[in-house]
N, C-alpha and C positions, 0 to 999 in steps of 0.2 A: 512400428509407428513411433514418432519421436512423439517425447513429452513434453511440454512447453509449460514452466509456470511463471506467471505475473502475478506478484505477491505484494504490489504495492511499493514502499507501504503508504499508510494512510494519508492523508493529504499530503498525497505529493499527483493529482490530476490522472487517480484512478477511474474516478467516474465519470471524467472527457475521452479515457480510451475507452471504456465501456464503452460506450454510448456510440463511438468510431464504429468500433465494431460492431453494434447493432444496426447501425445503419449502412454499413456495406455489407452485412452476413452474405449476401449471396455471391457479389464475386470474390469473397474470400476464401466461400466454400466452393467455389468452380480450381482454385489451386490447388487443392485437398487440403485444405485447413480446418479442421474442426475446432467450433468455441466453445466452450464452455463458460458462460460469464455469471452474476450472483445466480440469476433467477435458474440455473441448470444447480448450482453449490447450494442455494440456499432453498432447496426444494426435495429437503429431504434425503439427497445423496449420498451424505455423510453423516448422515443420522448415526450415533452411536459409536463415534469414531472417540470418542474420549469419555472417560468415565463420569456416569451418572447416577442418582439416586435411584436405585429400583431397575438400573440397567443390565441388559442379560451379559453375561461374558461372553457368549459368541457375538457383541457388537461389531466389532474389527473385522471379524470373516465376513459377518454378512453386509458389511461396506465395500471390501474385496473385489465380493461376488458382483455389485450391484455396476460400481467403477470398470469390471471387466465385460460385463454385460454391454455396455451405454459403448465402450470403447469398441466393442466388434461389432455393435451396430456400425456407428462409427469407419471402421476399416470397411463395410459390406459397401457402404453408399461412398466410398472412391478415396475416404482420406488417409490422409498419408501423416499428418502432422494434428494432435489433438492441443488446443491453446487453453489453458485456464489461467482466467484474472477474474480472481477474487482475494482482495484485501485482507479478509478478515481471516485469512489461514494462518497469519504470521501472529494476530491477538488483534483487539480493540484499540483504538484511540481512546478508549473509557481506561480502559484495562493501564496502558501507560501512565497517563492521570494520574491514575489512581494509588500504584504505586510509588509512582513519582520515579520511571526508571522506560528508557526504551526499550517495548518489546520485551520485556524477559522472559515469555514463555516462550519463544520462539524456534527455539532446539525443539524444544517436547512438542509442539505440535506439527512443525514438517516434519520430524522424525516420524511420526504416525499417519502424516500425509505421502511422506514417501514410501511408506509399507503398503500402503491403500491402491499404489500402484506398484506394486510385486517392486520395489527397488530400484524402477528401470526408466526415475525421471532422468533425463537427458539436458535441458538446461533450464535454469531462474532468473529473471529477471528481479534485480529490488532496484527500484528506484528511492535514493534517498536525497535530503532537503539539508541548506543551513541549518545546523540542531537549534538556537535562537527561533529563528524564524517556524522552524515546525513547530515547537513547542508552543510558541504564541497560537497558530493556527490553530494546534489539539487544544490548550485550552480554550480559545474563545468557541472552539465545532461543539465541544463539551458541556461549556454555560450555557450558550445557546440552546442546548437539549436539557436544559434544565437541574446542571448538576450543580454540586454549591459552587462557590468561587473558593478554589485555594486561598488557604491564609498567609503572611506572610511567612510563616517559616515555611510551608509546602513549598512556594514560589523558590525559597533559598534552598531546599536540597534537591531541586529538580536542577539548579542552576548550578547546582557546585556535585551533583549526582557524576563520576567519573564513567560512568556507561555509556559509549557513545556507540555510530556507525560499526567503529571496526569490529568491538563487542557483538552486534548485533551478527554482522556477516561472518564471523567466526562461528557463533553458534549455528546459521544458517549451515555454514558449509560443514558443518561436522555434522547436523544429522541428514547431509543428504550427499556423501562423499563421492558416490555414480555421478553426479550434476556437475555440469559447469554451469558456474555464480555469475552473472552479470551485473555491472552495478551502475545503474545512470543516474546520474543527477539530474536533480529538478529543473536546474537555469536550462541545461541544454534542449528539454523535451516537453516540458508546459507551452502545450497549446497545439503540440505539434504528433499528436496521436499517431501519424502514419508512418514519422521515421518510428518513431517506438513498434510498431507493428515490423517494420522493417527489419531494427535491430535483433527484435524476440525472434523472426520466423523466416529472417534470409531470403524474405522473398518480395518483391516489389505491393507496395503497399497502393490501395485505390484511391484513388486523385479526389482530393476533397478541397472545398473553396470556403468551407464551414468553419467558422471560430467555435473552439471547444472552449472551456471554462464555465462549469458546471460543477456545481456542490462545493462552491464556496463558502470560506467560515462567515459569519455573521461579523458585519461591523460594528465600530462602537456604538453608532446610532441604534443598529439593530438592539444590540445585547440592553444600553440605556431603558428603551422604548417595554423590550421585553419584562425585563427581571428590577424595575423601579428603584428605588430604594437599595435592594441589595446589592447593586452594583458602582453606587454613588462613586467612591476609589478607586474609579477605574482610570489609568494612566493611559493617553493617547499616544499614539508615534510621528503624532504632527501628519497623516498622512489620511486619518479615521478609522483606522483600527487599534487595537484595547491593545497596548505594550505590557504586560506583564512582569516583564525582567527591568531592575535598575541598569544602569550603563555596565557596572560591575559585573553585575552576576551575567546579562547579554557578553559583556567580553569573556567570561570563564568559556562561557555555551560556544563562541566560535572558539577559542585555542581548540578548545576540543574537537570542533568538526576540521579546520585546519590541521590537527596531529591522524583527524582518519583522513584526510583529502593527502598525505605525506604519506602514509602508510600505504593508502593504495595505489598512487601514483609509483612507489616505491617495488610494486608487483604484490603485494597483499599476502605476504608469506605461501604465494601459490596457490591462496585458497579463492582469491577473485580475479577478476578483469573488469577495471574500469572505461567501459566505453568511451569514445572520443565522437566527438561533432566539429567540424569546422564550422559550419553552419548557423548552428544555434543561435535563435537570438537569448535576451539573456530574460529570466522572467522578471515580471513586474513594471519593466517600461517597454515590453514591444506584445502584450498579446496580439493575437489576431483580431482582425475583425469578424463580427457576427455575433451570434448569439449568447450574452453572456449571462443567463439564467442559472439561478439553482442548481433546477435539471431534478433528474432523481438523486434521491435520496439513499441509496443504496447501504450507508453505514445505519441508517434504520433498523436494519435485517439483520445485524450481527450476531444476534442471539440464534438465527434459526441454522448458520454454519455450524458455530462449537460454543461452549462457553468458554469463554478465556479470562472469567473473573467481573 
């Protein structure tokens, strides 16, 4: 059975493919595609997969056991290919924050993810974002959830922080060396769930007329209305979302995603493949139409996968 992981990461319109695939689960599962999405990850699965206070040492095994169990059901009822998207195996959008660095747990936890399936994931999707631009989004998804506002110097070593993309899929691919890394950018696949199903699973994706864009960050009004007072300095981007970065520290944040958009166009030292779209529209002035709600909440849940800080 191939392994499929969708690992996000975080706002980059994981909870619009969710949601895809919740709503066609049945002819996905007539290909033999099994999902696995939060509510199968965040239900206890991997209870125990990282060390905790009061936790037994045969945690790992008995995640193993449980992940091989679910997977031969799985193969009995016809599938051929097992799909899991869940975000929060790579760490938290809290977690980056907070640090003030992307992802840095990122090794140590798929490394423990790829053990959980005997070694034998097969390929990853990461989707990643303008780092400017995610980082506005992680912080305002962040304040929004009630965490404080970074100060200004948080704002300046997140912006002059030299960890970017290439960082992150370096560490990705070294603790999961069986896999091949796949890497999509946000412009190319926001909004458009079914090529990304396409991409991940090689196989013809179900015909949808539905606009995804769901669990969006809070705009400036939002965050305003929300958090009062504490938010008075908040910098717009002329557009109604909360700019965070001055011109400067926003120009550090793209050199940087431009030196990983060179790198991996470059072949990624062998360790990824950057997907291509001719198609693509580009995000932010072509969503689809339809339904542009919230949606679930999924990063809600983050706690109940792993702690990741």
């Amino acid at each position: 059975m191939d392994i499929l992981l969708h690992v996000g990461a975080h706002r980059t319109g994981t909870t619009s493919f969710q949601r895809y695939l919740a709503d066609h689960a049945d002819p996905i599962a007539a290909q033999g595609t099994c999902v696995w999405g939060p509510r199968q990850t965040r239900g206890g699965l991997f209870a125990g997969l990282f060390p905790a206070s009061g936790m037994l040492a045969s945690g790992p095994n008995l995640v193993n056991g449980r992940v091989s169990l679910l997977m031969g059901k799985a193969r009995d009822l016809g599938a051929d290919q097992l799909l899991i998207s869940d975000e929060n195996m790579i760490g938290s959008a809290r977690h980056s924050v907070r640090s003030g660095r992307l992802f840095p747990a990122i090794g140590e936890r798929m490394a423990r993810f790829g053990a959980s399936f005997g070694g034998r994931v097969t390929q990853v999707v990461l989707t990643i974002r303008q780092t400017d631009h995610w980082w506005a989004s992680a912080l305002a998804y962040t304040v929004g959830r009630g965490h404080p506002v970074p100060d200004a110097d948080q704002i300046d070593r997140i912006a002059h922080d030299r960890r970017g993309w290439r960082d992150v899929i370096t560490d990705l691919a070294c603790a999961l060396p069986e896999a091949k890394i796949s890497i999509a950018r946000y412009d190319d696949y926001a909004g458009r769930p079914d090529a990304l199903f396409t991409q991940l699973t090689g196989r013809a994706a179900p015909a949808t007329t539905q606009g995804y864009w769901l669990n969006r960050r809070p705009d400036e009004a939002s965050l305003r209305a929300q958090m009062g007072p504490a938010v008075a300095g908040l910098r717009s981007d002329g557009l109604g979302n909360w700019h965070p970065f001055s011109d400067a520290q926003a120009a550090a944040l793209r050199e940087t995603y431009a030196d990983d958009l060179f790198w991996l166009t470059a072949g990624a030292d062998g360790l990824a493949t950057l997907t291509e779209t001719s198609t693509a529209p580009r995000a932010g002035t072509s969503w689809p139409d339809g339904d542009r709600r919230k949606g679930h909440h999924h990063d809600s849940g983050q706690r109940k996968l792993a702690q990741s800080g």
